[in-house]
DOKEMAR-406591 format. One line per 4 residues: number of its first residue (from 1); their letters; for each residue x, y, z of C-alpha. Coordinates in pm, 1 decimal. Example, Ala and Ser with C-alpha at 12.3 -4.5 7.8 and 13.67 -1.06 7.14 Angstrom:
2
1	AS	1230.0:-450.0:780.0  1367.0:-106.0:714.0
END
This chain:
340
1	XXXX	2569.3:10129.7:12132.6  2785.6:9979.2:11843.9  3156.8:10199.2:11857.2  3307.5:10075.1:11476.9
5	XXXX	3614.6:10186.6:11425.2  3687.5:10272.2:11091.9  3831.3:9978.3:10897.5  4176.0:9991.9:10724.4
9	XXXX	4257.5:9673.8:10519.5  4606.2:9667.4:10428.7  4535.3:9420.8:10122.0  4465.8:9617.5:9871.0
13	XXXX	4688.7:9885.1:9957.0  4986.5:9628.4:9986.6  4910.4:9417.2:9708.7  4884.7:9700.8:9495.1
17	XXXX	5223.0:9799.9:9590.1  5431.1:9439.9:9554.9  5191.9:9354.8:9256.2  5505.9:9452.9:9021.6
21	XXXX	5664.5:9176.1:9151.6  5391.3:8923.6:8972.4  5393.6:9196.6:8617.5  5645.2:9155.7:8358.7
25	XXXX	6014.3:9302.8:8526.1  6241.9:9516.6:8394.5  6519.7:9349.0:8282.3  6854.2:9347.9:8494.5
29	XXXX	7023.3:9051.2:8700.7  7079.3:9093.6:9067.4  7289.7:8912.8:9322.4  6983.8:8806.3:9596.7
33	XXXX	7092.6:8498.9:9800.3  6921.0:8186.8:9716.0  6759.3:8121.6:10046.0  6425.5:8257.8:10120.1
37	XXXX	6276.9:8202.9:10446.8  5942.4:8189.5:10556.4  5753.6:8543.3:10608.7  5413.1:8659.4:10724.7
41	XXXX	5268.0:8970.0:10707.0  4944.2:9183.0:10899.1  4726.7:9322.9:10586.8  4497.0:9528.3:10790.9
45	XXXX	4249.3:9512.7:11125.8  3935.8:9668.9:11249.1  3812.2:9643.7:11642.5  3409.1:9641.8:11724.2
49	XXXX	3289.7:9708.0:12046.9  3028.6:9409.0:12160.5  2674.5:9569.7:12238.2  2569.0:9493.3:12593.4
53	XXXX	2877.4:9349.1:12705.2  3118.0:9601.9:12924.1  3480.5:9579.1:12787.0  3418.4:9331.7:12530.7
57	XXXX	3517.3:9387.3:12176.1  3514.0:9168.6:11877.5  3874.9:9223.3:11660.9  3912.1:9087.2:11306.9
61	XXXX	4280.7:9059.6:11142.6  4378.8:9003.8:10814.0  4707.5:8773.4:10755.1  4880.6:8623.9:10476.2
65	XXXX	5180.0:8348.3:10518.6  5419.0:8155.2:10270.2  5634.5:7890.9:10364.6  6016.4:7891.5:10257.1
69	XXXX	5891.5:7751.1:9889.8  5646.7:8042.0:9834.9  5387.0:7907.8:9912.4  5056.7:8040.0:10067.9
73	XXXX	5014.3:7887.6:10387.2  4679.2:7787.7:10495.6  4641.3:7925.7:10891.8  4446.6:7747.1:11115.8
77	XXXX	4285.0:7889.0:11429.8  4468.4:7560.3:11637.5  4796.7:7652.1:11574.4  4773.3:8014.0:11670.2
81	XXXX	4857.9:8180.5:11983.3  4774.9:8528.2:12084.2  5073.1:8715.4:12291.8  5025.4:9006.9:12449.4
85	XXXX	5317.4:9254.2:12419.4  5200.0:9552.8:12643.1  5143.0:9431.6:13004.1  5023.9:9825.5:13096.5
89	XXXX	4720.5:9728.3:12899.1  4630.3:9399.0:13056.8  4357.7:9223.1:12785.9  4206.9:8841.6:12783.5
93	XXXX	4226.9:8660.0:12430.1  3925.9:8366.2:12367.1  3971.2:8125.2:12115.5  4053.2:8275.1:11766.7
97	XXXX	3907.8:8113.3:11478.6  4033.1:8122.2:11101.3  3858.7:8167.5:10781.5  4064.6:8163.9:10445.1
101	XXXX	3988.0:8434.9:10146.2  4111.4:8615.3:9893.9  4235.3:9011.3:9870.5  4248.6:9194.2:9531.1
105	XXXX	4475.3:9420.9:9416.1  4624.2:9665.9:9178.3  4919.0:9851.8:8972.2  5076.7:10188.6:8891.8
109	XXXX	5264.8:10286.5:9182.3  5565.2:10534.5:9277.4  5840.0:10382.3:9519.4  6070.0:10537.2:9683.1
113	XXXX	6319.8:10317.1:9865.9  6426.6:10492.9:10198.6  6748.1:10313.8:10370.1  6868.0:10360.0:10698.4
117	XXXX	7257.9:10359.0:10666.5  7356.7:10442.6:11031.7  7587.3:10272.3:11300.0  7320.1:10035.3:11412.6
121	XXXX	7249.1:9845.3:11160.7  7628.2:9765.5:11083.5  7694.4:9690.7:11445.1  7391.3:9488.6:11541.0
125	XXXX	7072.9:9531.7:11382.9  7143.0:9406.0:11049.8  7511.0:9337.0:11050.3  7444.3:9112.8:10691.7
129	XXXX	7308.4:9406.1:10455.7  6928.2:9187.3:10464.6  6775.6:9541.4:10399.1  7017.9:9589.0:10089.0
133	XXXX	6910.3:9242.8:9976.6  6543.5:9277.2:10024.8  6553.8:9602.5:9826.5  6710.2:9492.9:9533.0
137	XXXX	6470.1:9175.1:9555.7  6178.5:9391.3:9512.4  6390.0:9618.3:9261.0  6470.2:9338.2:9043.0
141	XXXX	6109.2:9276.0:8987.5  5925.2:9586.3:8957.5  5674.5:9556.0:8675.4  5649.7:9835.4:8360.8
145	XXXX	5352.9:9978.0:8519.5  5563.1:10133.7:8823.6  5890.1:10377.3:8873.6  6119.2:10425.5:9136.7
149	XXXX	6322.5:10653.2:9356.0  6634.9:10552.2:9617.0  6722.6:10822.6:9934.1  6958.5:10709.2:10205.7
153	XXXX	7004.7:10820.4:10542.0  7243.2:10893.3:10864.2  7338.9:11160.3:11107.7  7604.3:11307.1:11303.2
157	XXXX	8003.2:11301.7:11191.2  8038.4:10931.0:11194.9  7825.1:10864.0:10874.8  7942.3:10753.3:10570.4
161	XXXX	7710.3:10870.9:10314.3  7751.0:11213.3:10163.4  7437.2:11395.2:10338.3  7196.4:11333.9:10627.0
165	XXXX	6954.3:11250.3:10390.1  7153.4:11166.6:10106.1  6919.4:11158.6:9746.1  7079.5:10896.2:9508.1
169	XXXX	6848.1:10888.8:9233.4  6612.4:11153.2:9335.9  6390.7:11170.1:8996.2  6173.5:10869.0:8986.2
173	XXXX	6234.0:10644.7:8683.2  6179.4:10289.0:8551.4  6527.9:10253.4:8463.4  6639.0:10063.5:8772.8
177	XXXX	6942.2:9867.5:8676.1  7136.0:10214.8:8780.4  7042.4:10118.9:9154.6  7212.9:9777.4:9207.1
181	XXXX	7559.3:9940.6:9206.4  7458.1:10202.9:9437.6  7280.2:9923.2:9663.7  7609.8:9740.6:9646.4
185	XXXX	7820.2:10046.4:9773.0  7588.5:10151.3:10061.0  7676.9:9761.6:10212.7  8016.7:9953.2:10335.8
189	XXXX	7908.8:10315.6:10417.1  7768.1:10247.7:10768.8  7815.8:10480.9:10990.1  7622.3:10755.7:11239.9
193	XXXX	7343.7:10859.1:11411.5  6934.0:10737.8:11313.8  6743.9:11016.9:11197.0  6499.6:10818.7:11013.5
197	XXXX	6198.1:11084.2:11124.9  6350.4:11329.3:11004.8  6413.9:11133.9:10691.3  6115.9:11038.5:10588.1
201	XXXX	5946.7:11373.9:10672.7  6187.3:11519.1:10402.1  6127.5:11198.9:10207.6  5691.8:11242.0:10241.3
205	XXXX	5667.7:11621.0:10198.0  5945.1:11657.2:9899.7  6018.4:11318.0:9759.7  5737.0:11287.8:9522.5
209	XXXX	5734.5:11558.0:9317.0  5869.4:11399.4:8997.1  5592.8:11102.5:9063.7  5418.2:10997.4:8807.8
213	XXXX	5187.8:10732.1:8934.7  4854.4:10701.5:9117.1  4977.4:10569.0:9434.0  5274.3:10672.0:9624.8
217	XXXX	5471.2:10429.1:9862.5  5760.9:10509.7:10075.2  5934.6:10219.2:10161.8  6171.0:10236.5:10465.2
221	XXXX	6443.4:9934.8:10558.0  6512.5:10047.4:10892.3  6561.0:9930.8:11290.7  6402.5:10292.0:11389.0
225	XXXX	6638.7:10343.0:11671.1  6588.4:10741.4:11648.0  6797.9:10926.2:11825.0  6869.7:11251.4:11628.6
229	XXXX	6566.1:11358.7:11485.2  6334.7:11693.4:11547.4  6045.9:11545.0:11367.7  5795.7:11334.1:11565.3
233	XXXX	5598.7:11046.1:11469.5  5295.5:11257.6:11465.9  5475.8:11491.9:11239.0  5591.5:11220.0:10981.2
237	XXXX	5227.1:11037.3:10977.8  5066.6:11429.4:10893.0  5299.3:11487.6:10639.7  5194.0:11116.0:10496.3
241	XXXX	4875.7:11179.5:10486.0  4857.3:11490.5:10331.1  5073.1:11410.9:10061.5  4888.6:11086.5:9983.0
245	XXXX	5211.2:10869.9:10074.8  5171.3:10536.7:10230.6  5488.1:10410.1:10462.1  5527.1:10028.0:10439.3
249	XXXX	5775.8:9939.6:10687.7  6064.6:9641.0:10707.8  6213.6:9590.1:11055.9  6505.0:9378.7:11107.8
253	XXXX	6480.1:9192.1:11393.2  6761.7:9277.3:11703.0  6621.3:9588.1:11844.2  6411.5:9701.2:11632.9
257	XXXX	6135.3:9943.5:11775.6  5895.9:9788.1:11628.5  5580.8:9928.2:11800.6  5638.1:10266.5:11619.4
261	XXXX	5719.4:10116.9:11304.5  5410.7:9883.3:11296.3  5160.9:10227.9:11409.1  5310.6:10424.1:11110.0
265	XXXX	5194.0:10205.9:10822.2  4903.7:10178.8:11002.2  4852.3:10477.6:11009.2  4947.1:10544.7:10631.3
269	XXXX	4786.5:10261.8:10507.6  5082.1:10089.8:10466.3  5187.0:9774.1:10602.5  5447.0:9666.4:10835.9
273	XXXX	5699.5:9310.6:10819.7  5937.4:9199.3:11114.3  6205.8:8979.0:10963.8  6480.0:8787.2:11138.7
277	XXXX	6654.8:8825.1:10803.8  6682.8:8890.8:10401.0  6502.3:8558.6:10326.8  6249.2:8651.9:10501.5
281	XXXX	6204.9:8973.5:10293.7  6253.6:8853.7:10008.5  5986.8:8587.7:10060.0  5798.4:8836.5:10154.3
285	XXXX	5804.2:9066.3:9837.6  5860.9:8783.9:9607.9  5608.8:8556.4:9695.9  5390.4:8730.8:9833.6
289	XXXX	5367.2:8990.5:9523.4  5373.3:8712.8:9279.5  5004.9:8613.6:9454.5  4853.5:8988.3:9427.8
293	XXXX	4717.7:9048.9:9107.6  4438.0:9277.5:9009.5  4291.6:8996.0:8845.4  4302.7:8796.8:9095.9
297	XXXX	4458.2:8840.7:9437.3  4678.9:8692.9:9724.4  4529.3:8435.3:9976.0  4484.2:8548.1:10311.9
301	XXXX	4377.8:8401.2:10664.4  4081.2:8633.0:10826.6  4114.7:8588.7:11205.5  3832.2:8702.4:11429.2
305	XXXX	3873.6:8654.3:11778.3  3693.3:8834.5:12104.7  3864.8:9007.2:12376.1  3799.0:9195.6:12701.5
309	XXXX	4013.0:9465.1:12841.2  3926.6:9747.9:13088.0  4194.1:9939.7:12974.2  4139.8:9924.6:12579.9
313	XXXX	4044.1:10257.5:12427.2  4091.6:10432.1:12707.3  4306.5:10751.8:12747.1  4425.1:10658.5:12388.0
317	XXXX	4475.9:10275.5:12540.5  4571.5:10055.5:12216.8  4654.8:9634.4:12247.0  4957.8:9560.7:12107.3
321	XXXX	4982.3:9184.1:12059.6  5213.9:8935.0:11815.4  4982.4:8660.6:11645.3  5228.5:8348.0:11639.1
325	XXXX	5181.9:8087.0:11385.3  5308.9:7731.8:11442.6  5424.3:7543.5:11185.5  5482.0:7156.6:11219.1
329	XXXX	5824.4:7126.2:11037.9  5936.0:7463.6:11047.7  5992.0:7785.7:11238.5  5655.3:7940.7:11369.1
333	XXXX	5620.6:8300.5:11185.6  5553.4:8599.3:11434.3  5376.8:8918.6:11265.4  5323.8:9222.7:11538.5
337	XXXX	4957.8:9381.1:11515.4  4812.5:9722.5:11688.5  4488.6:9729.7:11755.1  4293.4:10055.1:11805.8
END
């Protein structure tokens, strides 16, 4: 018998989000370095179990790329390799093959920028302020048709912001030029525990309630190195879900967790980028959002490949994998995918 598992294609979703970045911005200068690094992204997967064939399951992922000019990059199945990062779930990759498309999108959404301010990220995980930079990237080009709301977070006595989850512009507005100085000041108040569940619980169950738009995105810059919340994962996702709030996550590479942050926008219907730094990002929302367009859409790769696994699905078994893409000339981009 045929087991589907029900599809969640993070295209739409995500190009409806960063398609402000291709409508007409808001008008307000920013101070985003000039580099901007290559960046992939995972828009969304589905897993069908082969009939007849113990074990055996056919996956299909959804990618997009651009190369440090913008670019769309055109993926092809010989230059990608299949790593798995879970060896408790052993699993055997064949050969993938590519096929190039096109995702749609659309507009009106409420964002509410979620940034982890805590000891780790000054120390190690992002000691150069790339989630401050990536933010203001996307910021600085949010179209008329969306609003936007900024929280902050840190625990314990060593943080530097005012609250544990400190609201900075807690009413959701268009007006964004406000932000930037705020962004700027948040580079020096480092300090304290993560409690980035319990964050974005608070953020997903009473952050919305001036929203004005049909979609709701929580956006969290973050390393997720939790170690001071109450909330759980399982908690947070709920709370997503029933208020209709999608969690796109931005890791930062060093140590991020980013197994937990890559399930949540799953999970949400968000999406999920690993970047070794703020060019990456802002490649990422720039270029990326400039090819979403409800008109039109952003080029993706559609990657289908078969795999067995006696452990897959099993006891809640899920393959957690990195799909590397090598690029003659440049850096080969890495995007983590979970597949269920």
């Amino acid at each position: 018998m045929l087991l589907v598992r029900r599809m969640r294609f993070w295209a739409p979703v995500l190009g409806s989000l960063l398609l402000a970045l291709g409508c007409s911005s808001i008008d307000q200068q920013q101070d985003v370095p000039p580099t901007v690094a290559a960046s992939g992204a995972n828009l969304g997967a589905k897993v069908d179990a082969v009939p007849d064939a113990a074990d055996t399951f056919d996956a299909e992922i959804q990618l997009a790329a651009f190369d440090e000019q913008g670019r769309p990059i055109e993926i092809e199945s010989s230059r990608i390799s299949l790593r798995n990062a879970d060896d408790t779930v052993p699993v055997s990759f064949s050969t993938p093959s590519c096929k190039p498309g096109n995702k749609p999108g659309k507009d009106s959404w409420s964002v509410l920028f979620l940034m982890d301010q805590t000891g780790s990220m000054q120390s190690r995980n992002d000691p150069e302020d790339a989630r401050i930079d990536a933010s203001k990237a996307l910021l600085g080009k949010l179209g008329s048709s969306n609003e936007a709301a900024l929280w902050a977070f840190a625990s314990g006595a060593n943080r530097r912001i005012p609250s544990e989850v400190h609201r900075y512009f807690p009413t959701f507005t268009r007006e964004v030029a406000p932000f930037f100085p705020v962004l700027d000041e948040l580079k020096s108040l480092e300090g304290g525990a993560t409690n980035f569940f319990n964050a974005a619980y608070e953020a997903a169950t009473e952050g919305f309630g001036s929203a004005t738009k049909a979609n709701r995105a929580l956006v969290a810059f973050t390393d997720c190195e939790d170690n001071s919340s109450s909330r759980t994962d399982e908690e947070l996702i709920a709370a997503a879900k029933l208020n209709k709030v999608q969690v796109f996550t931005v890791g930062l590479m060093g140590q991020t967790n980013v197994r937990r942050l890559v399930n949540l926008a799953y999970e949400t219907e968000g999406a999920h980028l690993q970047a070794e730094h703020a060019g990456a990002v802002i490649s990422y929302f720039q270029n990326l959002g400039q090819m979403f367009s409800s008109a039109g859409g952003v080029r993706v790769t559609t990657l289908n490949v078969r795999f067995t696994s006696t452990y897959f699905r099993r006891n809640g078994a899920q393959i957690y994998l990195w799909v590397v893409v090598d690029r003659p000339g440049g850096k080969p981009i890495s995007v983590p995918v979970i597949l269920k």
